[in-house]
C-alpha positions in Angstrom: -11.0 1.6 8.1 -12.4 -1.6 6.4 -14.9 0.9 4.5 -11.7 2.0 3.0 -10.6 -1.4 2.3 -13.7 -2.8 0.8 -13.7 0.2 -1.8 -10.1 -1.0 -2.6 -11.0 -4.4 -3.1 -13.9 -4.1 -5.3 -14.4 -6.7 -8.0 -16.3 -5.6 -10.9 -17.8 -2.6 -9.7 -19.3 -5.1 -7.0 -19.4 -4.0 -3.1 -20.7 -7.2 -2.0 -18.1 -9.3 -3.3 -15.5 -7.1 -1.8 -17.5 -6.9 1.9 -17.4 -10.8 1.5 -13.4 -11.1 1.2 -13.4 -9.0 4.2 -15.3 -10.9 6.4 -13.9 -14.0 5.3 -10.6 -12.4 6.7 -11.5 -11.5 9.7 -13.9 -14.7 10.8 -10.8 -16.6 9.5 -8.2 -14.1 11.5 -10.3 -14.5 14.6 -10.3 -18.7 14.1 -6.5 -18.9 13.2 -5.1 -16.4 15.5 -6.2 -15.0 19.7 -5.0 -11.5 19.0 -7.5 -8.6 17.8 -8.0 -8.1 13.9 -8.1 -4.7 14.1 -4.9 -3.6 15.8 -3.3 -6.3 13.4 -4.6 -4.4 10.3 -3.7 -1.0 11.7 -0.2 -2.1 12.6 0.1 -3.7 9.0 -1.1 -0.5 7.0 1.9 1.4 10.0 4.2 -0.7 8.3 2.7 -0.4 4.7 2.6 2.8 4.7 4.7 5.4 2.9 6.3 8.6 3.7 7.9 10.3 0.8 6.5 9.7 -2.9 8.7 10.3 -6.2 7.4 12.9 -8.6 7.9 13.0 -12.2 8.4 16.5 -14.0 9.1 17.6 -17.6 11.3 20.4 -18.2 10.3 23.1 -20.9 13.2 24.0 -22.2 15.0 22.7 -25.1 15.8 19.4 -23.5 13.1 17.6 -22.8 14.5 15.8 -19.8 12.4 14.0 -16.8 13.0 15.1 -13.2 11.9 13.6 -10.2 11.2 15.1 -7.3 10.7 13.0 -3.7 8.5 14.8 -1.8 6.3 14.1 1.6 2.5 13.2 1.2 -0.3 13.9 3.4 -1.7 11.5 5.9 -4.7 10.8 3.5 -2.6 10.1 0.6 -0.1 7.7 2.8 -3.3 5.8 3.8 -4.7 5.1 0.7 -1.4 4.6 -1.6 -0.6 1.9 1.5 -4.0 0.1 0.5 -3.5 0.0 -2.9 -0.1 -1.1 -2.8 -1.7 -3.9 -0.4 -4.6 -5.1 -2.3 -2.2 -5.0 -5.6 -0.1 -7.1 -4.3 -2.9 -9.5 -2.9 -4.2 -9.5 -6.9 -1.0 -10.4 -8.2 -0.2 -13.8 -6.4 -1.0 -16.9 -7.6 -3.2 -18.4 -4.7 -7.0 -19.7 -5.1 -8.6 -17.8 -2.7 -8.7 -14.2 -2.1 -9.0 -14.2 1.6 -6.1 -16.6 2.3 -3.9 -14.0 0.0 -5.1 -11.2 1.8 -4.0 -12.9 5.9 -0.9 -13.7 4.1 -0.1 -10.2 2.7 -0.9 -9.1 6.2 1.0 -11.3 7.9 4.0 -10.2 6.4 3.4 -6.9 6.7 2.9 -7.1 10.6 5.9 -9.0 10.9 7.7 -6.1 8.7 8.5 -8.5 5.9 7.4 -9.5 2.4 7.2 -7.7 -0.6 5.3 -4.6 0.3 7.9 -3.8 2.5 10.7 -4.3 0.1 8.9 -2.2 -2.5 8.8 0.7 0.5 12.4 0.1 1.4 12.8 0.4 -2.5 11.4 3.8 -3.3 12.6 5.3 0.3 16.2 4.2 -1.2 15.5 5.9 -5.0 14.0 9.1 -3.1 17.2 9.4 -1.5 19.3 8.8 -4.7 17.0 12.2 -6.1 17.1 14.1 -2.6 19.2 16.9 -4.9 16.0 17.9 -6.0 14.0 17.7 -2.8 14.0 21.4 -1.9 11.9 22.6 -5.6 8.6 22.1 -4.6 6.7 24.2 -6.7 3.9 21.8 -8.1 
Protein backbone atom coordinates (compact mmCIF):
# COMPACT_ATOMS: atom_id res chain seq x y z
CA UNK A 1 0.00 0.00 0.00
CA UNK A 2 2.52 2.98 0.64
CA UNK A 3 4.09 1.85 -2.87
CA UNK A 4 0.77 3.03 -4.14
CA UNK A 5 0.95 6.12 -2.17
CA UNK A 6 4.36 7.24 -3.02
CA UNK A 7 3.51 6.91 -6.86
CA UNK A 8 0.57 9.35 -5.98
CA UNK A 9 2.60 11.71 -4.30
CA UNK A 10 5.36 12.20 -6.64
CA UNK A 11 6.86 15.62 -7.10
CA UNK A 12 8.45 16.29 -10.24
CA UNK A 13 8.73 13.02 -11.64
CA UNK A 14 10.83 12.48 -8.25
CA UNK A 15 10.33 9.07 -6.10
CA UNK A 16 12.61 10.19 -3.47
CA UNK A 17 10.92 13.19 -2.59
CA UNK A 18 7.64 11.43 -2.41
CA UNK A 19 9.28 8.17 -0.21
CA UNK A 20 10.49 11.17 2.09
CA UNK A 21 6.81 12.67 2.75
CA UNK A 22 5.97 9.22 3.63
CA UNK A 23 8.24 8.55 6.10
CA UNK A 24 8.00 11.83 7.58
CA UNK A 25 4.33 10.59 8.18
CA UNK A 26 4.64 7.77 9.60
CA UNK A 27 7.91 8.55 12.10
CA UNK A 28 5.70 11.56 12.95
CA UNK A 29 2.35 9.26 13.21
CA UNK A 30 4.26 6.85 15.46
CA UNK A 31 5.68 10.08 17.74
CA UNK A 32 2.22 11.86 18.01
CA UNK A 33 -0.03 8.98 18.24
CA UNK A 34 0.35 4.91 20.29
CA UNK A 35 -1.95 3.34 17.67
CA UNK A 36 -0.44 1.40 14.48
CA UNK A 37 0.06 3.63 11.16
CA UNK A 38 -0.94 1.11 9.02
CA UNK A 39 -4.42 0.04 10.21
CA UNK A 40 -4.93 4.05 10.50
CA UNK A 41 -4.20 4.43 6.69
CA UNK A 42 -6.25 1.41 5.70
CA UNK A 43 -9.22 2.52 7.76
CA UNK A 44 -8.79 6.13 6.23
CA UNK A 45 -8.57 4.96 2.36
CA UNK A 46 -12.18 2.44 3.96
CA UNK A 47 -13.52 5.74 4.46
CA UNK A 48 -12.09 7.51 1.41
CA UNK A 49 -13.01 5.21 -0.75
CA UNK A 50 -15.79 5.28 -3.40
CA UNK A 51 -18.39 3.03 -4.61
CA UNK A 52 -20.21 4.29 -7.52
CA UNK A 53 -18.54 6.76 -10.18
CA UNK A 54 -20.66 9.18 -12.55
CA UNK A 55 -20.12 8.61 -16.23
CA UNK A 56 -20.49 11.19 -18.84
CA UNK A 57 -22.00 10.13 -22.42
CA UNK A 58 -22.79 12.08 -25.61
CA UNK A 59 -25.75 11.11 -27.42
CA UNK A 60 -25.55 10.75 -31.40
CA UNK A 61 -28.53 11.93 -32.41
CA UNK A 62 -29.67 15.24 -33.40
CA UNK A 63 -29.41 16.64 -29.90
CA UNK A 64 -26.27 16.57 -28.68
CA UNK A 65 -27.18 16.24 -25.06
CA UNK A 66 -24.74 14.85 -21.99
CA UNK A 67 -25.91 11.82 -20.03
CA UNK A 68 -24.56 10.56 -17.04
CA UNK A 69 -24.54 7.34 -15.98
CA UNK A 70 -23.56 6.21 -12.07
CA UNK A 71 -22.14 3.10 -12.23
CA UNK A 72 -20.10 0.68 -9.70
CA UNK A 73 -16.11 0.53 -10.10
CA UNK A 74 -13.88 -2.25 -9.50
CA UNK A 75 -11.93 -2.64 -6.34
CA UNK A 76 -8.71 -1.43 -8.24
CA UNK A 77 -10.31 1.64 -9.43
CA UNK A 78 -11.94 2.48 -5.82
CA UNK A 79 -8.40 2.26 -4.45
CA UNK A 80 -6.66 4.36 -6.59
CA UNK A 81 -9.47 7.20 -7.26
CA UNK A 82 -9.53 7.11 -3.13
CA UNK A 83 -5.72 8.13 -3.29
CA UNK A 84 -5.92 10.69 -5.65
CA UNK A 85 -8.81 12.23 -4.26
CA UNK A 86 -6.48 12.17 -0.95
CA UNK A 87 -3.26 13.41 -2.12
CA UNK A 88 -5.41 16.25 -4.11
CA UNK A 89 -6.76 17.36 -1.46
CA UNK A 90 -3.37 17.25 0.66
CA UNK A 91 -1.98 19.60 -2.51
CA UNK A 92 -4.58 22.04 -2.33
CA UNK A 93 -4.32 23.35 1.42
CA UNK A 94 -2.46 26.04 2.38
CA UNK A 95 -0.05 24.49 5.11
CA UNK A 96 4.00 24.59 4.94
CA UNK A 97 4.77 21.27 5.14
CA UNK A 98 3.59 18.30 3.23
CA UNK A 99 3.62 15.76 5.92
CA UNK A 100 1.67 17.76 8.47
CA UNK A 101 -1.13 18.18 5.54
CA UNK A 102 -0.97 14.65 4.82
CA UNK A 103 -1.67 13.39 9.09
CA UNK A 104 -4.26 16.04 8.88
CA UNK A 105 -6.07 14.78 5.72
CA UNK A 106 -5.83 11.47 7.45
CA UNK A 107 -7.06 12.29 10.52
CA UNK A 108 -10.13 13.45 9.20
CA UNK A 109 -10.74 10.78 7.16
CA UNK A 110 -10.42 8.10 10.10
CA UNK A 111 -12.61 10.12 12.13
CA UNK A 112 -15.13 10.12 8.94
CA UNK A 113 -14.93 13.81 8.54
CA UNK A 114 -13.38 16.62 6.47
CA UNK A 115 -13.59 17.29 3.06
CA UNK A 116 -12.92 14.04 1.32
CA UNK A 117 -15.71 12.70 2.89
CA UNK A 118 -18.07 15.51 1.99
CA UNK A 119 -16.97 15.26 -1.62
CA UNK A 120 -17.93 11.23 -1.32
CA UNK A 121 -21.19 12.03 0.39
CA UNK A 122 -21.45 14.58 -2.61
CA UNK A 123 -21.18 12.41 -5.62
CA UNK A 124 -23.08 9.32 -3.79
CA UNK A 125 -25.98 12.06 -3.47
CA UNK A 126 -25.70 13.24 -7.51
CA UNK A 127 -25.41 9.43 -8.52
CA UNK A 128 -28.65 8.99 -6.87
CA UNK A 129 -30.24 12.15 -8.47
CA UNK A 130 -29.15 10.14 -12.13
CA UNK A 131 -30.04 6.54 -10.84
CA UNK A 132 -32.77 6.72 -13.92
CA UNK A 133 -30.06 5.93 -15.94
CA UNK A 134 -28.30 3.30 -13.85
CA UNK A 135 -29.53 0.12 -15.62
CA UNK A 136 -27.71 1.24 -19.52
CA UNK A 137 -24.55 0.06 -19.02
CA UNK A 138 -23.29 -0.54 -22.34
CA UNK A 139 -19.79 1.23 -22.32
Amino acid sequence: MHKKIINQLLVKGKATVSEKIVLQVIKSFNKLFIKNHKKCINKALINITPLIKVKQLKQKRKRSRLKEFPYIISNKTRISLALKYFVNKTNSKSETNAYKKFINELLNAVKNTGTIVNKKKSLYEYAFIKKKYFYYRWF
